[in-house]
C-alpha positions as CSV (number, residue, x, y, z in Angstrom):
1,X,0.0,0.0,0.0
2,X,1.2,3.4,-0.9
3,X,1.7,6.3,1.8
4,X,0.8,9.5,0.6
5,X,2.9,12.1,1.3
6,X,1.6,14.7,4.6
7,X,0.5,17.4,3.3
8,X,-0.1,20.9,5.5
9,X,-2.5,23.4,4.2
10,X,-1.1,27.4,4.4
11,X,-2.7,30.2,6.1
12,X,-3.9,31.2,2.9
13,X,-7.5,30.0,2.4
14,X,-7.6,30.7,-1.1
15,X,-4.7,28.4,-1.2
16,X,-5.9,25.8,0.1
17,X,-9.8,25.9,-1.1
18,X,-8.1,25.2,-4.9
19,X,-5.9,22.5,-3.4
20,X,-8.9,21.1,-2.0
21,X,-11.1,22.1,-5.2
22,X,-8.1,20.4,-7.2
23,X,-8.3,17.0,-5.4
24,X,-12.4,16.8,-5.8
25,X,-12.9,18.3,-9.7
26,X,-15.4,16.4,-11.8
27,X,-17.0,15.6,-8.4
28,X,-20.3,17.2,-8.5
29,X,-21.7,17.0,-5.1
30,X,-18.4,18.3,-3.7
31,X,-20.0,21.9,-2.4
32,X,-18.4,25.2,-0.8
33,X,-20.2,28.5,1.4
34,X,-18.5,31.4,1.8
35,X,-19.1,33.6,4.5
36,X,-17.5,35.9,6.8
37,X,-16.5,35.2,10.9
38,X,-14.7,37.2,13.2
39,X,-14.1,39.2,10.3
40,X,-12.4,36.9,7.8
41,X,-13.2,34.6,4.9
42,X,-14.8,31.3,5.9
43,X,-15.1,28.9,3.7
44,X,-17.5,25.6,4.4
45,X,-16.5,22.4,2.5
46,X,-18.5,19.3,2.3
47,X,-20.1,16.3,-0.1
48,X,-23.5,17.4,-0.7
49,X,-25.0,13.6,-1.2
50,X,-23.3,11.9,2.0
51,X,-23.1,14.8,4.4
52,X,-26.4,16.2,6.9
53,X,-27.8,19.0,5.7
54,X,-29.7,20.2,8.3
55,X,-26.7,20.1,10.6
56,X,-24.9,22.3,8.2
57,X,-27.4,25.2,7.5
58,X,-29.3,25.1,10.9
59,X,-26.1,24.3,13.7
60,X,-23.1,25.4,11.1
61,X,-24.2,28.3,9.0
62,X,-27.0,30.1,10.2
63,X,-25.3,30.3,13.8
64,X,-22.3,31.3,12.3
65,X,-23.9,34.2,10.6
66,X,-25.9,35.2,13.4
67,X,-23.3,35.3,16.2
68,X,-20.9,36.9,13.5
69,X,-17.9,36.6,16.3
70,X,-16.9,33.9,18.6
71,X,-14.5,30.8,19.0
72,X,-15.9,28.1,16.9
73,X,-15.0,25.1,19.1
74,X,-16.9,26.5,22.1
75,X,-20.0,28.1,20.3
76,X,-21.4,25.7,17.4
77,X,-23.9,23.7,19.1
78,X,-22.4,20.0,17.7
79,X,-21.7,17.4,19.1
80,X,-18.1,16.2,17.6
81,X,-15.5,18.6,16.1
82,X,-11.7,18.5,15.2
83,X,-8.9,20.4,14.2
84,X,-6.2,19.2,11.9
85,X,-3.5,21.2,9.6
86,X,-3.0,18.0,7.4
87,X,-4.5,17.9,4.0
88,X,-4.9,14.2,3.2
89,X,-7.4,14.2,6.7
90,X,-9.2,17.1,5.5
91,X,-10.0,14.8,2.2
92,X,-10.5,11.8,4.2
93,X,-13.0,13.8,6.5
94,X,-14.7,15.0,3.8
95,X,-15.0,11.5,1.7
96,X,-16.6,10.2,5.4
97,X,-19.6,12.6,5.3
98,X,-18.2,15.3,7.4
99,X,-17.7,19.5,6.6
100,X,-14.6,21.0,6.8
101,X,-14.0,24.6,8.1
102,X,-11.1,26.7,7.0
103,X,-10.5,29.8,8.4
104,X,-8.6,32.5,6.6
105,X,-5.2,33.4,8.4
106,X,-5.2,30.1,10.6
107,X,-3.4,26.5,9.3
108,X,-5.8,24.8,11.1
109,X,-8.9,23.4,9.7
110,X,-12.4,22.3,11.9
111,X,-14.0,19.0,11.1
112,X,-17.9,18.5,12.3
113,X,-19.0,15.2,12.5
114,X,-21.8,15.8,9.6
115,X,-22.1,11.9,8.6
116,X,-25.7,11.0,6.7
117,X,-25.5,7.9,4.5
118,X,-28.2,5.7,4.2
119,X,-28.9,2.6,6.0
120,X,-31.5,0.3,5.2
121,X,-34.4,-0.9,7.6
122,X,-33.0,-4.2,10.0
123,X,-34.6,-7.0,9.0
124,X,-33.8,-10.9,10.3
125,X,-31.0,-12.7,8.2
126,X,-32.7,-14.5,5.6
127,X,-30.0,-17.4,5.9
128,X,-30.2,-17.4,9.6
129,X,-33.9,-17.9,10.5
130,X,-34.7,-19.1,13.8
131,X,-37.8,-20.4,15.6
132,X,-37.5,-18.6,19.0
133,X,-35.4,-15.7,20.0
134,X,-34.7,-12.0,18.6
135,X,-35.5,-11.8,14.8
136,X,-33.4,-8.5,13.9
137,X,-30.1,-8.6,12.0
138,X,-27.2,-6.4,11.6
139,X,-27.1,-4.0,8.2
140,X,-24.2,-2.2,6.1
141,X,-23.5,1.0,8.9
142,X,-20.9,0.1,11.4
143,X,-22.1,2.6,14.4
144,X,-25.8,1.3,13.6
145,X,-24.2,-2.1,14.4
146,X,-22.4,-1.2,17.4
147,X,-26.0,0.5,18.4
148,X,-27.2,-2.7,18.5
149,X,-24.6,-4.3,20.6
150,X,-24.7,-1.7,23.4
151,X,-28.3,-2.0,23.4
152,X,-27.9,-5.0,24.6
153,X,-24.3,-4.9,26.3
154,X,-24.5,-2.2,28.9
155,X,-21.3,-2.3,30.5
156,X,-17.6,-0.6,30.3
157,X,-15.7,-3.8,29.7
158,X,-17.2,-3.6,25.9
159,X,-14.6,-2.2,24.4
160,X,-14.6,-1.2,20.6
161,X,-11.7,-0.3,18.4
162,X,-11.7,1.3,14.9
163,X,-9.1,0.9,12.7
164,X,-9.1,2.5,8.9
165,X,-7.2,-0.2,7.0
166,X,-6.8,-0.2,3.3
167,X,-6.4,2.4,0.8
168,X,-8.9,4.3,0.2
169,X,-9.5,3.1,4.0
170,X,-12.2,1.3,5.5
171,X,-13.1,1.3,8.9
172,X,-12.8,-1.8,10.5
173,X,-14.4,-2.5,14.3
174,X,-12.8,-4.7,16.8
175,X,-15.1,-5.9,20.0
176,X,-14.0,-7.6,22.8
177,X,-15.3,-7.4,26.5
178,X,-12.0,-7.0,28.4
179,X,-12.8,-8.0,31.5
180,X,-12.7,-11.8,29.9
181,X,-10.5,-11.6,26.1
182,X,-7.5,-13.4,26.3
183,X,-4.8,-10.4,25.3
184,X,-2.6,-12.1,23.5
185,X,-5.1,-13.4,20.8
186,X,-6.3,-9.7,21.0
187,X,-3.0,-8.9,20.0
188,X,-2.8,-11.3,18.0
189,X,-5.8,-10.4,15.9
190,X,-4.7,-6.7,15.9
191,X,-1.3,-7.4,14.2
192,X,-3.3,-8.9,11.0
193,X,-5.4,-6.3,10.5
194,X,-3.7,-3.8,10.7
195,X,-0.2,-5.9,8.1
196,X,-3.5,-6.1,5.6
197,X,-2.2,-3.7,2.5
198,X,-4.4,-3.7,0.0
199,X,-5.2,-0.7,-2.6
200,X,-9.2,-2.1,-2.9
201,X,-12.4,-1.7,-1.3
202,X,-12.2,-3.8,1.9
203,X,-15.0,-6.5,2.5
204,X,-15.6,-9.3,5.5
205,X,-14.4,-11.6,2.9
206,X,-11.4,-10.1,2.1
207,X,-10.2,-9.3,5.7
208,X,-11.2,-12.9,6.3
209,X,-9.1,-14.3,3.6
210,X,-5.8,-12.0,4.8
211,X,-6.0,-13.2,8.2
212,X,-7.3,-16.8,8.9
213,X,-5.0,-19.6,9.7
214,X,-5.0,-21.1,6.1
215,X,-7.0,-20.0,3.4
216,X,-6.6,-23.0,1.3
217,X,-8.1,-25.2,3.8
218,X,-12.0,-26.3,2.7
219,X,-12.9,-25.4,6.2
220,X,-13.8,-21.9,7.6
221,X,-11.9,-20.9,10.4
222,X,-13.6,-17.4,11.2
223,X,-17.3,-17.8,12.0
224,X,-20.0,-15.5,10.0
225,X,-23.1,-14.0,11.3
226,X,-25.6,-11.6,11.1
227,X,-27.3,-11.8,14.0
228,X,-27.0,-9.7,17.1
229,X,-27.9,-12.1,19.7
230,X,-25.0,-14.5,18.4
231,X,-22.5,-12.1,18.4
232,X,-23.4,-11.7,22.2
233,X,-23.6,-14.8,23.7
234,X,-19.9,-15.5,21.5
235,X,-18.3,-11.6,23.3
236,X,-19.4,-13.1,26.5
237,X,-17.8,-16.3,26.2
238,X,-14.5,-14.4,25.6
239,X,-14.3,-14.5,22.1
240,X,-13.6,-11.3,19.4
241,X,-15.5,-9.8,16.7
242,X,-14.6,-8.1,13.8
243,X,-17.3,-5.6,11.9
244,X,-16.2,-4.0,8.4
245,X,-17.9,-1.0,7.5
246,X,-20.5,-1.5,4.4
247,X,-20.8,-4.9,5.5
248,X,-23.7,-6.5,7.5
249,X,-21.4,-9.9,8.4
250,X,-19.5,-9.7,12.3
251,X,-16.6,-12.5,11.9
252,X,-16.1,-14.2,15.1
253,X,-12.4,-15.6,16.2
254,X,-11.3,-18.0,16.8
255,X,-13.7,-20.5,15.8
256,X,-13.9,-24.3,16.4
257,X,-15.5,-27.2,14.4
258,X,-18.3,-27.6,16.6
259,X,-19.4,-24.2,16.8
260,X,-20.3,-24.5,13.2
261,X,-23.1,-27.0,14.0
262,X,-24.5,-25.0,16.7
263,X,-27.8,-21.9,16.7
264,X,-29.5,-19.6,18.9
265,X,-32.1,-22.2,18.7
266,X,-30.1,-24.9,20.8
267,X,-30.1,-22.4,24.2
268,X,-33.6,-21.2,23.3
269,X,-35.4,-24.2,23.6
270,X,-35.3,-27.6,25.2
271,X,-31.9,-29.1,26.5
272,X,-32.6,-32.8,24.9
273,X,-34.6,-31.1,21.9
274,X,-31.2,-28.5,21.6
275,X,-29.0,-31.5,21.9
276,X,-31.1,-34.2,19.5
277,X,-31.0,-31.5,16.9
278,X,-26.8,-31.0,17.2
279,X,-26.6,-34.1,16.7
280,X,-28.0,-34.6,13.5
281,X,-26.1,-32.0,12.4
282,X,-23.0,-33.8,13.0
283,X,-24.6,-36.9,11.7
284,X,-25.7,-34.4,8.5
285,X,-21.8,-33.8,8.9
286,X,-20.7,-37.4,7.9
287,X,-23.8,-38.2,5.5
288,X,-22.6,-35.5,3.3
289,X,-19.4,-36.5,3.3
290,X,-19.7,-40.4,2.8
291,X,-23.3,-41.4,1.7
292,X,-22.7,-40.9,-2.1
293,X,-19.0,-42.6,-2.0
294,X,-20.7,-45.4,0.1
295,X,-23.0,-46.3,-2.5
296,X,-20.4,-46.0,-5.1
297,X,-18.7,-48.4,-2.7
298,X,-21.5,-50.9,-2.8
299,X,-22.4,-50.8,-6.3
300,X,-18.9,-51.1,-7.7
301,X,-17.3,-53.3,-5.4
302,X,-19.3,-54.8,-2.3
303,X,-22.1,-55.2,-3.5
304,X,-22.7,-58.9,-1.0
305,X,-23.2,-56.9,2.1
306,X,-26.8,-55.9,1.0
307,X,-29.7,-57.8,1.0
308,X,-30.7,-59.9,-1.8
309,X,-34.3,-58.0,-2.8
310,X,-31.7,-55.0,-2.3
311,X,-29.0,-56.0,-5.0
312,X,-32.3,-56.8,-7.2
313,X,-34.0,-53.6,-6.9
314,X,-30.7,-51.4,-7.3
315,X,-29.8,-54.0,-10.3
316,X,-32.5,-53.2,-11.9
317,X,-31.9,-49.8,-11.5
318,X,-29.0,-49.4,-13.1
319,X,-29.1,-52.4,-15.7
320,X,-29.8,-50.0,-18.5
321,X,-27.6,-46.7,-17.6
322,X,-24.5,-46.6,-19.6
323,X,-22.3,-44.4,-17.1
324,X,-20.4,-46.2,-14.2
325,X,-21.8,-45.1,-10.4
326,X,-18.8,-42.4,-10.5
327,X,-19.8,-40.7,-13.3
328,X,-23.7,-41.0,-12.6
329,X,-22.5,-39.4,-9.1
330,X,-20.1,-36.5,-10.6
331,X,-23.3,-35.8,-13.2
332,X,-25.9,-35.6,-10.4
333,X,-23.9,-33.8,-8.2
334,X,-22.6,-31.0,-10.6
335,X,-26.8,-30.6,-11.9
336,X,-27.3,-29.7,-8.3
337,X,-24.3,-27.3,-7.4
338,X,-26.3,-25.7,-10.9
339,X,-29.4,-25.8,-9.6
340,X,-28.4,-24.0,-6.2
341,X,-26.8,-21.3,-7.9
342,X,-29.5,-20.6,-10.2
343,X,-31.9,-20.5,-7.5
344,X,-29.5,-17.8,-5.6
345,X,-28.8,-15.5,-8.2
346,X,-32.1,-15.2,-10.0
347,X,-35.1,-13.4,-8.2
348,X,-37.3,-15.3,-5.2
349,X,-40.2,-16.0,-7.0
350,X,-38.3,-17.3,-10.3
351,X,-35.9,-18.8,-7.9
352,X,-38.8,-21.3,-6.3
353,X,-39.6,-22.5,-9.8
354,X,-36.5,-23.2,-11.0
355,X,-35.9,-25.4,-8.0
356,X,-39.0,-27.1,-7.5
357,X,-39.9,-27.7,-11.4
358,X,-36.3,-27.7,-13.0
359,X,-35.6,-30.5,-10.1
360,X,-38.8,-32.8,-10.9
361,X,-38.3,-31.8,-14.6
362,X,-34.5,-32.5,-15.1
363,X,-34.4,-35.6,-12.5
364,X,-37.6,-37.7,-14.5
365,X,-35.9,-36.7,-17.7
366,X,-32.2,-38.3,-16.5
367,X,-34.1,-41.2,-15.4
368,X,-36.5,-42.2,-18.2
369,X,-33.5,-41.2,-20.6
370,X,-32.0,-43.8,-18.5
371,X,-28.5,-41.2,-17.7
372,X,-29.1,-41.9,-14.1
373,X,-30.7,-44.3,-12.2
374,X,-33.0,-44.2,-9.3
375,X,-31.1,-45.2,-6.7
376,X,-28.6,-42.3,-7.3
377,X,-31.2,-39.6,-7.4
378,X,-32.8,-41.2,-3.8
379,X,-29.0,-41.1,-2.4
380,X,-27.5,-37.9,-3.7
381,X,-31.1,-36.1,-2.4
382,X,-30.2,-37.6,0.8
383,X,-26.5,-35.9,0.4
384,X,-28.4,-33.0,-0.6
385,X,-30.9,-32.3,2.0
386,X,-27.9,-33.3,4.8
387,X,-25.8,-30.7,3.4
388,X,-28.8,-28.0,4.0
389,X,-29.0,-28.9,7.5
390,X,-25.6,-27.2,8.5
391,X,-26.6,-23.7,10.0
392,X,-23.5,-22.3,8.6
393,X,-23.3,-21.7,4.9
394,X,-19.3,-21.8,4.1
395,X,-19.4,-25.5,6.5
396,X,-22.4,-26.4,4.0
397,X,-20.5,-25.4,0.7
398,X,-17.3,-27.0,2.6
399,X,-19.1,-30.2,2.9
400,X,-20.6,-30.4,-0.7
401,X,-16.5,-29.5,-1.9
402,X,-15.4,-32.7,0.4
403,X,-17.6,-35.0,-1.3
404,X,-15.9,-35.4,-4.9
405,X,-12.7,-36.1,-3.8
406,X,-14.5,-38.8,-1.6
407,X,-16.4,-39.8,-4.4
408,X,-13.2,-40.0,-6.5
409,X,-11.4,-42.6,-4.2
410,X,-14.5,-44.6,-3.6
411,X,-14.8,-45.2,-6.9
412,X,-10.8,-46.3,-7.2
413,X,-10.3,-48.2,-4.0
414,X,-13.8,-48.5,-2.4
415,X,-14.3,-48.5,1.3
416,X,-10.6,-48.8,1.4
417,X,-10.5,-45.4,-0.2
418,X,-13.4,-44.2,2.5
419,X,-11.6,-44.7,5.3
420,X,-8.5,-43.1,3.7
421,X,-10.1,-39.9,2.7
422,X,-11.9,-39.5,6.2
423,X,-8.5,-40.1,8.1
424,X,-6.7,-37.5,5.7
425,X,-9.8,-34.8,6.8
426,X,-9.6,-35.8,10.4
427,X,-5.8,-35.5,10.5
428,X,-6.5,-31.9,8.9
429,X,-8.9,-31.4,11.0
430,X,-6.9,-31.6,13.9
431,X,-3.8,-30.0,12.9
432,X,-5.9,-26.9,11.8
433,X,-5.7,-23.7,14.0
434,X,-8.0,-20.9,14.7
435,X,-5.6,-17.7,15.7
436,X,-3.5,-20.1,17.8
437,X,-6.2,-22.6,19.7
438,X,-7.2,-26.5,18.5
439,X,-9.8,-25.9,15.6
440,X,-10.9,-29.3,16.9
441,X,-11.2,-28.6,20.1
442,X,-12.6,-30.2,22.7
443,X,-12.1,-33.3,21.3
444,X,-8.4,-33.0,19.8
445,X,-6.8,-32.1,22.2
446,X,-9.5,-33.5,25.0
447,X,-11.2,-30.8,27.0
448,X,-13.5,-32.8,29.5
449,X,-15.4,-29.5,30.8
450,X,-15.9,-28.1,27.2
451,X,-17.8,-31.4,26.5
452,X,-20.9,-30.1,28.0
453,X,-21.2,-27.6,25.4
454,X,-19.9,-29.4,22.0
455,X,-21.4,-32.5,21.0
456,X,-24.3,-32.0,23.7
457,X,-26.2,-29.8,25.5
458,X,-26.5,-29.4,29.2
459,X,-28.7,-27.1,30.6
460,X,-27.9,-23.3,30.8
461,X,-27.8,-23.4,35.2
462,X,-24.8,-26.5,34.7
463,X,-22.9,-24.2,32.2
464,X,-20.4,-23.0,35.5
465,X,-17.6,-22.3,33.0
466,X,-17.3,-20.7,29.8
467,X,-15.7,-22.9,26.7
468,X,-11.6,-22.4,27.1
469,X,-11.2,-22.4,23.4
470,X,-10.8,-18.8,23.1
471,X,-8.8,-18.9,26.5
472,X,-10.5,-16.0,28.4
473,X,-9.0,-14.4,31.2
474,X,-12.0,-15.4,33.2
475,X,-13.5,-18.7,32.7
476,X,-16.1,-18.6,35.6
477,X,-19.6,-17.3,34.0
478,X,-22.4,-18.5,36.5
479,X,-21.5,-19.4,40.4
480,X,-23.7,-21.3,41.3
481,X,-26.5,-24.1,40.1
482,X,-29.4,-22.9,40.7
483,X,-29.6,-19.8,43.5
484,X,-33.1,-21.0,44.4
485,X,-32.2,-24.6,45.0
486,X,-30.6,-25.2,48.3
């Protein structure tokens, strides 16, 4: 990333309203006032289309013009103002929404905090629907964001940091509550974002991609949400979160496996309905994975371990397809990765079609043109449907990656090549890190106490501890059982 070079405006205003005018030509919302104050030239700079401008004529000009003389820190009735003698802040203030004051005879300029852009209505994450708790979601303005954390945190441990990183810069929040983060992964966070260089509009994707663990790895190591109340209950068990401004995704860090699997909807309802429901997911987790190399298994190699009406039905199923199992599997599987994306990028109500018709359409076509038989419809639906159950949609997409390379050895070596490819994503697995802790944590390395909170779920009053996979500082979160129960 290239520094620019500091830049100090003169005492001249003329001087430096054609520097400034220089900078922002062929910008047409880019507006200037002149009047007079204390008996000088003043000159009033701001972006017509992202600044307030009912703060500007009703707290900025007309007081100015009526009180004629005065100190202009003390007597504008705003709430945030600045002085600077640097040039490139005066153009970064005035790219942020706010008005700039320059003041004939003085080499400082005023900045008033003058910010309007728009921000759309909140609304609940369409890809993070849940059946009881809050249905709001963040949107694209970082301190509308924030307004919604505080709402809801009210204490002085929540501490936010803003940092502008990039060029042109983008403001990116840190949140932590301090009286639990573990400083060093604070730190260690920090240090990334602020070695990101890049010359390009900064997204969550992007700062995601230029400081996780390993980027080439199929699984997500930063978790991605848009709701409030998870962003919450993940600060509280000492973890950090990272908002980027235009963006309505918080990344949460670090992140383990299991934390993937899990919703609001597991500490909102029932303990054994919460915990029934994780594990399917995980089960979802493995039938993904396995199910359509497993029948690739069968069919190609081992087929004796089924039934016999079994071996007769799928037999005649497949009697009069010309394509092996792997290539009916790479087929189906490839129609569906089309079928999803179609669905996302054309409009809702086109979208439904698309995927309700074009699914019955296409799959009784491929079957009565005998392409694919029945069985590998019933089995890569199955896949299908498993990989929607994941709450998390980069897990999901990870999932649907893992299953050609499965489906690829399957079809080579069989179960043989099963086993191989799971113990190759388990050893990944648990040689992957998240900003320093086990991504496969509590089971790799074994965390007895974090059991309670992975694979199950005990009730809220057992929860004495908080997880120790982000390490906090303070790990005791309730004190007692129950306080009525003696």
């Amino acid at each position: 990333m290239k520094t620019q070079p500091t830049i100090t405006i003169s005492k001249d205003i003329t001087s430096n309203l054609e520097k400034l005018k220089d900078e922002f030509s062929n910008v047409f919302d880019f507006k200037t006032r002149k009047i007079t104050f204390n008996n000088k030239p003043l000159c009033i700079a701001f972006i017509d289309t992202i600044s307030n401008k009912d703060i500007i004529n009703e707290k900025i000009i007309k007081v100015l013009l009526n009180i004629k003389q005065g100190n202009i820190m003390t007597d504008l009735p705003v709430s945030t103002i600045s002085t600077t003698n640097c040039l490139n802040e005066i153009q970064e203030a005035l790219t942020n929404g706010n008005t700039v004051l320059l003041v004939d005879s003085s080499n400082e300029a005023f900045i008033i905090d003058t910010v309007l852009f728009e921000v759309r209505s909140t609304s609940e994450p369409t890809n993070e629907k849940v059946v009881s708790g809050s249905h709001d979601g963040f949107v694209e303005s970082l301190n509308k964001n924030i307004n919604f954390l505080r709402s809801r945190i009210r204490s002085s441990d929540f501490k936010i940091e803003v940092l502008p990183i990039g060029s042109p810069s983008t403001n990116v929040g840190i949140l932590y509550l301090d009286n639990i983060v573990n400083k060093d992964i604070l730190e260690i966070v920090k240090f990334r974002i602020n070695s990101i260089q890049l010359e390009n509009n900064l997204t969550t994707g992007k700062l995601e991609e230029f400081i996780e663990d390993s980027s080439l790895s199929p699984f997500p190591q930063i978790l991605e949400t848009e709701r409030p109340d998870r962003v919450i209950s993940n600060l509280f068990d000492g973890k950090i979160c990272v908002i980027v401004e235009g963006s309505p995704t918080v990344s949460i860090m670090p992140a383990s496996f299991f934390t993937f699997f899990q919703t609001p909807d597991d500490y909102n309802g029932r303990v054994l309905i919460g915990t029934f429901l994780r594990i399917i997911r995980l089960f979802s987790f493995f039938l993904c994975i396995t199910l359509p190399a497993v029948y690739i298994s069968i069919v190609s190699f081992s087929y004796e371990i089924l039934p016999y009406e079994l071996v007769t039905t799928i037999q005649n199923s497949i009697e009069f397809v010309p394509f092996s199992p792997f290539v009916e599997a790479i087929i189906m599987q490839l129609i569906l990765e089309l079928l999803r994306e179609a669905s996302i990028r054309l409009p809702s109500p086109i979208a439904q079609t698309i995927g309700i018709v074009g699914g019955l359409v296409i799959g009784t076509a491929i079957v009565e043109a005998n392409l694919v038989s029945n069985t590998m419809i019933v089995v890569l639906a199955i896949t299908a449907v498993a990989s929607f159950i994941v709450p998390v949609h980069e897990m999901s997409f990870s999932l649907r990656l893992l299953s050609f390379p499965m489906i690829i050895l399957a079809s080579i070596y069989g179960f043989v090549g099963i086993i191989f490819g799971l113990t190759l994503i388990f050893i990944h697995i648990i040689k992957l890190e998240s900003f320093g802790t086990p991504y496969f944590s509590p089971l790799a390395p074994i965390r007895l106490k974090d059991l309670k909170d992975a694979l199950i779920r005990v009730p809220n009053w057992k929860m004495k501890t908080r997880p120790t996979n982000a390490q906090p500082i303070d790990t005791i979160q309730s004190k007692d059982t129950k306080g009525w129960k003696k």
